[in-house]
N, CA and C atoms as an extended XYZ file, in Angstrom:
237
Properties=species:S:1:pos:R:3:atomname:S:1:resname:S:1:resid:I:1 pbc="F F F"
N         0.837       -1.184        0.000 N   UNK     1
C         0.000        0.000        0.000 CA  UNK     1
C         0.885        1.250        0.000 C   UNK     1
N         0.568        1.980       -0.790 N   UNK     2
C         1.432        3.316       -0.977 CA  UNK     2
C         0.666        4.632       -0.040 C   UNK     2
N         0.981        5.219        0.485 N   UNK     3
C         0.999        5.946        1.343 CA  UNK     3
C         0.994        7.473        1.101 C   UNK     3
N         1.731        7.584        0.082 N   UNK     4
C         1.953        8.981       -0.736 CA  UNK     4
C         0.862        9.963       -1.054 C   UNK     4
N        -0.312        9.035       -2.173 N   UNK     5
C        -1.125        9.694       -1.959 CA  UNK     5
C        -2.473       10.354       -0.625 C   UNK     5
N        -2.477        9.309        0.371 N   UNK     6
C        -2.780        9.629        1.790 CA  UNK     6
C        -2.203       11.174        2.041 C   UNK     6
N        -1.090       11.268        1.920 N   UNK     7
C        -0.481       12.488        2.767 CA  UNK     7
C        -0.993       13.508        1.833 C   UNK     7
N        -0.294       12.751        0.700 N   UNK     8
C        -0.976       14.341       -0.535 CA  UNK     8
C        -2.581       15.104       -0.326 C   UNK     8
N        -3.517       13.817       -0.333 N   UNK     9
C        -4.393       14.597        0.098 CA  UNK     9
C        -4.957       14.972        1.239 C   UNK     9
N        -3.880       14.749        2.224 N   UNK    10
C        -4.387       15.389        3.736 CA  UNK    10
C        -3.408       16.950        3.904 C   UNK    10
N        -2.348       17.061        3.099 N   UNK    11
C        -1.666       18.664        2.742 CA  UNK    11
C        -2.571       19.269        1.773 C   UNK    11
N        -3.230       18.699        0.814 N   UNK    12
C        -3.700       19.626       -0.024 CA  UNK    12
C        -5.325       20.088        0.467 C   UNK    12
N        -5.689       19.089        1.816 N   UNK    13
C        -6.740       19.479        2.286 CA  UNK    13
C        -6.645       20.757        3.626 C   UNK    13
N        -5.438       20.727        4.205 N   UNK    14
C        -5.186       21.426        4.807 CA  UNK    14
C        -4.375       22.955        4.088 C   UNK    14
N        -3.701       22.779        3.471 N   UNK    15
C        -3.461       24.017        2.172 CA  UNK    15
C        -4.948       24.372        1.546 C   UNK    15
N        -6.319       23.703        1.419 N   UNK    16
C        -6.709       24.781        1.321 CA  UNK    16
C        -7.748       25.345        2.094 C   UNK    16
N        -8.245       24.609        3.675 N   UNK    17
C        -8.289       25.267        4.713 CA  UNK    17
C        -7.255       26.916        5.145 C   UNK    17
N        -5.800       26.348        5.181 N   UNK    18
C        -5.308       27.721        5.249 CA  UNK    18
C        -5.470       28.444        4.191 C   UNK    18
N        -5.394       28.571        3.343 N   UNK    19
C        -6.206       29.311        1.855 CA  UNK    19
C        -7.278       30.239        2.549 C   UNK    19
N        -8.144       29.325        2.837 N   UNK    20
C        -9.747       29.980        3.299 CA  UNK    20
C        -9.477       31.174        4.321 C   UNK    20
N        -8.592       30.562        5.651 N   UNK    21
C        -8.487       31.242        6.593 CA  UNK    21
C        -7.627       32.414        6.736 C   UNK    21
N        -6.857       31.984        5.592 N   UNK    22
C        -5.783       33.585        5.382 CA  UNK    22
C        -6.840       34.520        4.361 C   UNK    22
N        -7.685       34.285        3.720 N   UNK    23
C        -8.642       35.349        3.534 CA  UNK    23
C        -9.857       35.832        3.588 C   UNK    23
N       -10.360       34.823        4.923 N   UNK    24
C       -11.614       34.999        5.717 CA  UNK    24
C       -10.508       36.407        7.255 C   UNK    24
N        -9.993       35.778        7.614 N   UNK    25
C        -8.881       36.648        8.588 CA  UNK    25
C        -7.934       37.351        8.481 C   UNK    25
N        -7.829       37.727        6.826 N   UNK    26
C        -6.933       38.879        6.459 CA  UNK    26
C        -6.059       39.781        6.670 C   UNK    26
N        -7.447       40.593        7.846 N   UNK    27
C        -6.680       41.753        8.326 CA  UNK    27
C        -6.194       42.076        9.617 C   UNK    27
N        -6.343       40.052       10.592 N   UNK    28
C        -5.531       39.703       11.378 CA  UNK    28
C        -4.073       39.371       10.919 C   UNK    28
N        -4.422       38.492       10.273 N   UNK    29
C        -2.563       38.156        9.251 CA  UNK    29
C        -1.546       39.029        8.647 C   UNK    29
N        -2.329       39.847        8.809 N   UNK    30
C        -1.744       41.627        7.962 CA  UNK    30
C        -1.183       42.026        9.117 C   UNK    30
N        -2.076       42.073        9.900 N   UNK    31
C        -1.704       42.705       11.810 CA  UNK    31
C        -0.396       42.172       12.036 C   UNK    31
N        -0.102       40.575       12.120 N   UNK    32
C         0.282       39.712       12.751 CA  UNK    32
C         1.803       40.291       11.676 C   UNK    32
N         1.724       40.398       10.550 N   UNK    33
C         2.759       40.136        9.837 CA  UNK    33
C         3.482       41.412        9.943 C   UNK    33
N         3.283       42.850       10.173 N   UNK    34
C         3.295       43.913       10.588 CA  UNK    34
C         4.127       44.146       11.846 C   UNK    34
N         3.388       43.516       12.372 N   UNK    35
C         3.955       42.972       13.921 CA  UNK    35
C         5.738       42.553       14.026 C   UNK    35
N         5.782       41.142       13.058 N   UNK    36
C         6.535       40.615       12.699 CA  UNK    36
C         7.713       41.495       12.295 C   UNK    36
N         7.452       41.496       11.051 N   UNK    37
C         8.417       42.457       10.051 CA  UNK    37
C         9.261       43.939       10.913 C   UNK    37
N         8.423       44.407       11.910 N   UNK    38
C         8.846       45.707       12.332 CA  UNK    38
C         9.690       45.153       13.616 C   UNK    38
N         9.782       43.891       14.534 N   UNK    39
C        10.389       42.747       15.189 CA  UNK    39
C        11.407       42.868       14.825 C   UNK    39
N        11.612       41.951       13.781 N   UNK    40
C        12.450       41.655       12.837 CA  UNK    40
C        14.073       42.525       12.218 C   UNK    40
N        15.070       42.174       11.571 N   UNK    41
C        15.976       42.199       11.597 CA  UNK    41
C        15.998       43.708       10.217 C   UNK    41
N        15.007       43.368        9.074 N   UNK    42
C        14.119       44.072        8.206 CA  UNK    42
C        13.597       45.204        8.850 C   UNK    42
N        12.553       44.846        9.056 N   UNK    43
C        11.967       46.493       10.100 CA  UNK    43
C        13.069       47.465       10.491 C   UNK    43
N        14.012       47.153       11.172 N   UNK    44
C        14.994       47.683       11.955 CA  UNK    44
C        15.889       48.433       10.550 C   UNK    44
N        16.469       47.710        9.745 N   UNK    45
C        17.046       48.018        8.506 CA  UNK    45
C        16.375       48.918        7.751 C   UNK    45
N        14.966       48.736        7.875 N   UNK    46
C        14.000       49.392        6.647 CA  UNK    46
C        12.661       49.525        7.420 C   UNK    46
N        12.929       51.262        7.975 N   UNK    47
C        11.566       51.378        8.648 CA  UNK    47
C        10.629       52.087        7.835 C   UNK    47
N         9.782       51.028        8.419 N   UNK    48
C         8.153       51.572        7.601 CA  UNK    48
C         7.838       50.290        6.605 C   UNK    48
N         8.432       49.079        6.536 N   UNK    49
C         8.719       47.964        5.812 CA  UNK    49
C         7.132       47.520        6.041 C   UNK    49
N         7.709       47.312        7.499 N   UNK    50
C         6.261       46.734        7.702 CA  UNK    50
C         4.836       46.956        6.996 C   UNK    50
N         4.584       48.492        6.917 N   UNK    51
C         3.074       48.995        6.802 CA  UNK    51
C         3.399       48.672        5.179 C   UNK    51
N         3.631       47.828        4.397 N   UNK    52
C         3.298       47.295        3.057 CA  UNK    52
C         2.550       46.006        3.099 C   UNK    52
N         2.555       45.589        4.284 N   UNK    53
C         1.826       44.108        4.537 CA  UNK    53
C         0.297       44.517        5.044 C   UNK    53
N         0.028       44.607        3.703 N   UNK    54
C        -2.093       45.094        3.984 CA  UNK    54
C        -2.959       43.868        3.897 C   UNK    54
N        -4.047       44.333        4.450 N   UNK    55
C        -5.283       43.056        4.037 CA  UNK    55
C        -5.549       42.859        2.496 C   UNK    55
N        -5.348       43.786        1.981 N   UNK    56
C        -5.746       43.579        0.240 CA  UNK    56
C        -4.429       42.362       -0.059 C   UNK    56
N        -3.458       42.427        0.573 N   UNK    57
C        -2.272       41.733       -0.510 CA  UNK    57
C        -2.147       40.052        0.220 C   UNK    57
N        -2.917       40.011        1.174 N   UNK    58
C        -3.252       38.493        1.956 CA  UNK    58
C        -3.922       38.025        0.793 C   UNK    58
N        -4.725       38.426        0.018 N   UNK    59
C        -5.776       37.502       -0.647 CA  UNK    59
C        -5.232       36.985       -1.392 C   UNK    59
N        -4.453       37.499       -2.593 N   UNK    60
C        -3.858       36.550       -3.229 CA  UNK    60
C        -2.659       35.500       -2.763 C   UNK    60
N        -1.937       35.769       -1.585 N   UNK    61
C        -1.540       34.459       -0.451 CA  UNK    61
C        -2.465       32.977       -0.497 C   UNK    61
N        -3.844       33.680       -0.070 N   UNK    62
C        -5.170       32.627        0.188 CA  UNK    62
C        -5.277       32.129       -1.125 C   UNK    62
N        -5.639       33.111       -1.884 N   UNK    63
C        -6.198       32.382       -3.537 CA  UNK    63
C        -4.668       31.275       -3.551 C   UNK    63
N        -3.640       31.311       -4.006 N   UNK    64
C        -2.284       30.529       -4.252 CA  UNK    64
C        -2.150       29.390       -3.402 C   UNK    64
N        -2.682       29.711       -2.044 N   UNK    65
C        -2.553       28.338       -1.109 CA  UNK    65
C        -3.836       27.410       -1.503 C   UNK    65
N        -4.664       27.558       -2.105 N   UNK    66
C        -6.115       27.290       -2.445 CA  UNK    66
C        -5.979       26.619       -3.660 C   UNK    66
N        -4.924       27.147       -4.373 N   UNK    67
C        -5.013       26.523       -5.883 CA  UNK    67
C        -4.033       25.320       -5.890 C   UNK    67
N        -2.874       25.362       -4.361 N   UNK    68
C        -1.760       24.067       -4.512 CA  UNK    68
C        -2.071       23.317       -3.944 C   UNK    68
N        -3.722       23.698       -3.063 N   UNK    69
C        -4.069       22.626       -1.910 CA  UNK    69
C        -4.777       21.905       -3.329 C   UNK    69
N        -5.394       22.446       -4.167 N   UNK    70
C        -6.350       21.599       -5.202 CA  UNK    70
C        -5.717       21.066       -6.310 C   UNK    70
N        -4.134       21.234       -6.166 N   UNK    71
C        -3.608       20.711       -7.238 CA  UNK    71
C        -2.950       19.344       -6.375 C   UNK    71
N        -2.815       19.306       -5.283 N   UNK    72
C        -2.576       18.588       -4.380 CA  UNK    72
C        -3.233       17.217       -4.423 C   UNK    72
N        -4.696       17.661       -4.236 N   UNK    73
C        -5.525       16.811       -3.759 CA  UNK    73
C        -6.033       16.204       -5.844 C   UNK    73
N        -6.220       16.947       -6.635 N   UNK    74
C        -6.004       16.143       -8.032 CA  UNK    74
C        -4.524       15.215       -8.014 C   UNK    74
N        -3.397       15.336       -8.065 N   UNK    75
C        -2.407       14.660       -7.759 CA  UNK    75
C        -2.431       13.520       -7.075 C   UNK    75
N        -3.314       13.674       -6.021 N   UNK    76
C        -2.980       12.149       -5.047 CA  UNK    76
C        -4.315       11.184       -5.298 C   UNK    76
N        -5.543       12.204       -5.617 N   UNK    77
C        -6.302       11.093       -7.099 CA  UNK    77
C        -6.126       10.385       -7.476 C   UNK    77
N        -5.230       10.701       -9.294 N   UNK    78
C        -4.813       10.521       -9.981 CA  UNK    78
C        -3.511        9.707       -9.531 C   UNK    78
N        -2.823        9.614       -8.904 N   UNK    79
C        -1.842        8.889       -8.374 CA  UNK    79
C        -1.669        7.195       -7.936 C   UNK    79
């Protein structure tokens, strides 16, 4: 029994749960990443870095994790 596809489609089911949730919660992840970046080694180097990480630019994050969770889960299908 091969196993491979099992995992494939339990990442590509969870890739696109996080998909959903990075752009149902956006403009927490924006917060969070903001947060981060101005932390960070970046921020410090390059202030104001941070405030480029908006809720508009999460979505296409979500859409991309959404499309490898479903290329994922065709893959371990087909497999």
């Amino acid at each position: 029994m091969n196993i491979e596809p099992i995992v494939m489609l339990i990442a590509g089911c969870g890739s696109i749960a996080a998909g959903f949730a990075i752009v149902l919660f956006r403009s927490e992840f924006a917060a969070r990443n903001k947060k981060n970046i101005e932390a960070s080694i970046v921020g410090k180097l390059f202030p104001g870095f941070g405030e480029r990480s908006t809720p508009g630019k999460m979505i296409p994050v979500g859409v991309i994790s959404v499309i490898v969770g479903i290329t994922l889960i065709v893959r371990s299908i087909s497999a």
